[in-house]
PLY file of the C-alpha trace (Angstrom):
ply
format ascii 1.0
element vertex 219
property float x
property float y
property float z
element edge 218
property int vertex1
property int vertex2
end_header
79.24 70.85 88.75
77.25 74.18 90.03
79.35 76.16 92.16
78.36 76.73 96.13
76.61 80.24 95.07
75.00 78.63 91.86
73.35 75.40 94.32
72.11 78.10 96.41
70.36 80.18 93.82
68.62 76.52 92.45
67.16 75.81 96.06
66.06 79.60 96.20
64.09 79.21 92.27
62.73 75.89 93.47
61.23 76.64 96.90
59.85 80.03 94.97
58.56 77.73 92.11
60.71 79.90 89.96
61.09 79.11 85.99
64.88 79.65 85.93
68.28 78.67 84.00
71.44 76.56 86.18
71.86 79.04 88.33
68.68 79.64 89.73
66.62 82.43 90.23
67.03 85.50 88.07
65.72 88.57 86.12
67.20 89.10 82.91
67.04 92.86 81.34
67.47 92.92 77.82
66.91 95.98 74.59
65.86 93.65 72.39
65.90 89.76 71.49
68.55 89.78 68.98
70.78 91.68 71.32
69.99 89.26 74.36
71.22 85.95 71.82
74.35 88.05 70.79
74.99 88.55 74.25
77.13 86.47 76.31
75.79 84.33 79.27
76.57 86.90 81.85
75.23 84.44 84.26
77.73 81.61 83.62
80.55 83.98 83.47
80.00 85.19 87.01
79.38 81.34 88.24
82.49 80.56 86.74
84.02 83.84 88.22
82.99 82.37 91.52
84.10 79.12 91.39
87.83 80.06 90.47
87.15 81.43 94.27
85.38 79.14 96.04
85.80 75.75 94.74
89.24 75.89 92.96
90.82 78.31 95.08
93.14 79.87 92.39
94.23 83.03 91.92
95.21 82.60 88.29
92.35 80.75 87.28
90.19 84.14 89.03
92.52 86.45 87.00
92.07 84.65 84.46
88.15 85.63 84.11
88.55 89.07 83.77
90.08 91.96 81.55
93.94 92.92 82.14
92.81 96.49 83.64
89.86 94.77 86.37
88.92 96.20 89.35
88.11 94.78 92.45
86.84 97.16 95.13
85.54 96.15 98.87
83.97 99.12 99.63
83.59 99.40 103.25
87.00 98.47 103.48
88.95 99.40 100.46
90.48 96.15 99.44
90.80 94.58 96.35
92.73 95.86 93.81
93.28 97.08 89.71
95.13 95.17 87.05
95.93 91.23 86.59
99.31 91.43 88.74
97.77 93.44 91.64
94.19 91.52 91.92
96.30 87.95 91.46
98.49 88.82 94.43
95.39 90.08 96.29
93.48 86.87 95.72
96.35 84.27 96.44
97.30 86.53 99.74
94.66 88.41 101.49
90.73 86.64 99.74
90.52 83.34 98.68
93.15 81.41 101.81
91.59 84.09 104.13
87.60 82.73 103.82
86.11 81.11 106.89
85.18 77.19 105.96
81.75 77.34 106.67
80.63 80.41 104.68
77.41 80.41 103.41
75.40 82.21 100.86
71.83 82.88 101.30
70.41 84.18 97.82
67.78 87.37 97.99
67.95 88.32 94.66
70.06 88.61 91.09
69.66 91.24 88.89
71.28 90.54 84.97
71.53 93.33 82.75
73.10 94.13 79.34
76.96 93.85 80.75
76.38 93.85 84.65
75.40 91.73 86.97
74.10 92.20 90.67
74.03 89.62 93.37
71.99 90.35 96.67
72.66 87.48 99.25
73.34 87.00 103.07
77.20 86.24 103.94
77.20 84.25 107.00
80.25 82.93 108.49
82.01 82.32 111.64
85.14 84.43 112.46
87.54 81.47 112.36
90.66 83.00 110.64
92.43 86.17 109.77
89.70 87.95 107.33
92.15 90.46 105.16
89.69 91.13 102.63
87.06 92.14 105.25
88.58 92.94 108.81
92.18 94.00 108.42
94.13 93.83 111.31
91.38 91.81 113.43
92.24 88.60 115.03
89.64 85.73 114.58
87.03 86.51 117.57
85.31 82.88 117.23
82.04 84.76 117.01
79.58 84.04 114.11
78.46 87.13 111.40
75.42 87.51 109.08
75.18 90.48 107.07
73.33 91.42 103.93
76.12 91.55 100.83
75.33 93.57 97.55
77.99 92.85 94.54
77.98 94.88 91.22
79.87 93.58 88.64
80.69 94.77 85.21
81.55 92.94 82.16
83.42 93.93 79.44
82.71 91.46 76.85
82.55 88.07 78.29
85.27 89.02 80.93
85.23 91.04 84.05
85.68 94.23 83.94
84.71 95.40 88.04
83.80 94.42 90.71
81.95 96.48 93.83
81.26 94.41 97.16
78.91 96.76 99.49
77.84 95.66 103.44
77.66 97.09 106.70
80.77 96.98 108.39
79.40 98.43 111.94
76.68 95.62 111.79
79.50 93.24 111.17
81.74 95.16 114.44
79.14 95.10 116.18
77.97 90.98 115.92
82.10 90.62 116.68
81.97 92.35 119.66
84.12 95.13 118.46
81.97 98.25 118.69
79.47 99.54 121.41
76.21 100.02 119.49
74.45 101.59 122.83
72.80 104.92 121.48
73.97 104.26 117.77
71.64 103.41 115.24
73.36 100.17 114.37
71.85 96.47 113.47
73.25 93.73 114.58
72.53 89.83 112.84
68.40 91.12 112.60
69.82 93.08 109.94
70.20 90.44 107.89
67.31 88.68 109.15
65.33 91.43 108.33
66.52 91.87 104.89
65.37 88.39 103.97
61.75 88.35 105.51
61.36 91.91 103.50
62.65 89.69 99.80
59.90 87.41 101.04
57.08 89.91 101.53
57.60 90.22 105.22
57.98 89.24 108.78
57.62 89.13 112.32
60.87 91.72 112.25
58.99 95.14 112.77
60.17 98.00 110.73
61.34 101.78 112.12
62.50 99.67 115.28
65.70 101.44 116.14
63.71 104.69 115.42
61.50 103.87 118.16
64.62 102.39 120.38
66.50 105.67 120.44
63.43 107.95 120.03
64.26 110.57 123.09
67.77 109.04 123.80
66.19 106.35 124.59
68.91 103.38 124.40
0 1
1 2
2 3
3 4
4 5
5 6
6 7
7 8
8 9
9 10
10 11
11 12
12 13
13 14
14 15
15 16
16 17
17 18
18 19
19 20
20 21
21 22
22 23
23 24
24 25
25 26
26 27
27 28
28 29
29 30
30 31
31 32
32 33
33 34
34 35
35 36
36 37
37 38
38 39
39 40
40 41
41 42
42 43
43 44
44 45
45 46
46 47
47 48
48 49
49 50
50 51
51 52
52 53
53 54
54 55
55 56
56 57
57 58
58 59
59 60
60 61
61 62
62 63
63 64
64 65
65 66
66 67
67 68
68 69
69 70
70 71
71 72
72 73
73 74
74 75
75 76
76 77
77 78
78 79
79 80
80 81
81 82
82 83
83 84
84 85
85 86
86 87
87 88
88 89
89 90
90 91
91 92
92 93
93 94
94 95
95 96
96 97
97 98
98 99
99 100
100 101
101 102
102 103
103 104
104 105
105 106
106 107
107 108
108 109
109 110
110 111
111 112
112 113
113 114
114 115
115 116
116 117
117 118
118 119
119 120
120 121
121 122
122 123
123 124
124 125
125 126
126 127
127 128
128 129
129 130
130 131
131 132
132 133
133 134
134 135
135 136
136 137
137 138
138 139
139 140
140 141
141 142
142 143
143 144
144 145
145 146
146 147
147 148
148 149
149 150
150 151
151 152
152 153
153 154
154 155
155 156
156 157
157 158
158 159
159 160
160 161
161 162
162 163
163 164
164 165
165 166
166 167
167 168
168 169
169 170
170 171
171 172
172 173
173 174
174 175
175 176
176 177
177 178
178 179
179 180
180 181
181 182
182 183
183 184
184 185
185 186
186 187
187 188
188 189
189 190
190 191
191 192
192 193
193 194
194 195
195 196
196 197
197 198
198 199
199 200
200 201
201 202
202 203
203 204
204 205
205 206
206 207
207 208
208 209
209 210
210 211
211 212
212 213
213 214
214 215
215 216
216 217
217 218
């Protein structure tokens, strides 16, 4: 069964007419031939990473894909974790029982190197429960978020080795409600919006817009 991120990466290589493996669209970066068929499938690995998340919701089983000394780092926020006891108690308590039910993934782009990986999607969600991993400390507002998501991850092997999860966290404080963004140079949802008309070769989203908005003070 393709995972929820591995379905959306299919519909992304089919409505591209892209020539791609199970999991959809993707660039592969290899030295040589020989090394890429010695390789492992990074590509499976971090499908199978993601479904221990998503689909089977188990801790152990998402321990389970990566090295004993893994990192996990949410960068904007500093969660996550190093080392199979601390990242298994951070998944059971405070990621995979704290994710929204309707999350979605909206694929820009994947990037597959010799051992890394990086995933560029849209994370859209509504704020429907206590977010640990992502808003510590904020009760669910109700309100609905959609914010560009880059995620570098490292292999060692055919395990994970790291993982770094990059977004905008004022974007997403702002599109809660949480932040006044009058006179800041701050995007709300079109941020995201943006992002995917620019993967597509453009838009009706002009660019340099907040540069014009607060041009002078202007707010």
């Amino acid at each position: 069964m393709l995972t929820m991120a591995a379905r959306a990466w299919a519909g992304l290589a089919a409505r591209r007419g892209a020539a791609a493996g199970p999991i959809g669209l993707h660039r592969t970066l290899n030295r040589t031939a020989a090394s890429a068929s010695a390789a492992p499938d990074l590509n499976a690995l971090w499908e199978e990473h993601i479904a221990t998340e998503f689909e089977e919701k188990c801790a152990k089983a998402a321990v389970a894909t990566m090295v004993p000394h893994a990192t996990v780092n949410h960068v904007p926020v500093m969660t996550g974790g190093s080392g199979t006891a601390a990242l298994e108690r951070f998944y059971h308590n405070h990621f995979i029982h704290n994710m929204p039910p309707d999350v979605q993934l909206t694929p820009i782009d994947r990037v597959v190197a010799k051992d890394t990986v990086v995933d560029e999607f849209i994370f859209d969600f509504t704020h429907s429960v206590q977010m640990d991993w992502m808003l510590p400390g904020i009760a669910p507002t109700g309100k609905r978020v959609r914010v560009p998501f880059i995620v570098v991850v490292k292999f060692e092997g055919s395990k994970l080795l790291a993982e770094r999860i990059y977004w905008d966290q004022a974007s997403v404080l702002a599109q809660l409600g949480l932040i006044d963004t009058t006179g800041l140079p701050v995007a709300g949802a079109e941020q995201a919006a943006k992002a995917t008309q620019m993967a597509n070769g453009g838009g009706d989203i002009p660019s340099n817009g907040l540069v014009a908005k607060l041009a002078n003070g202007s707010k």
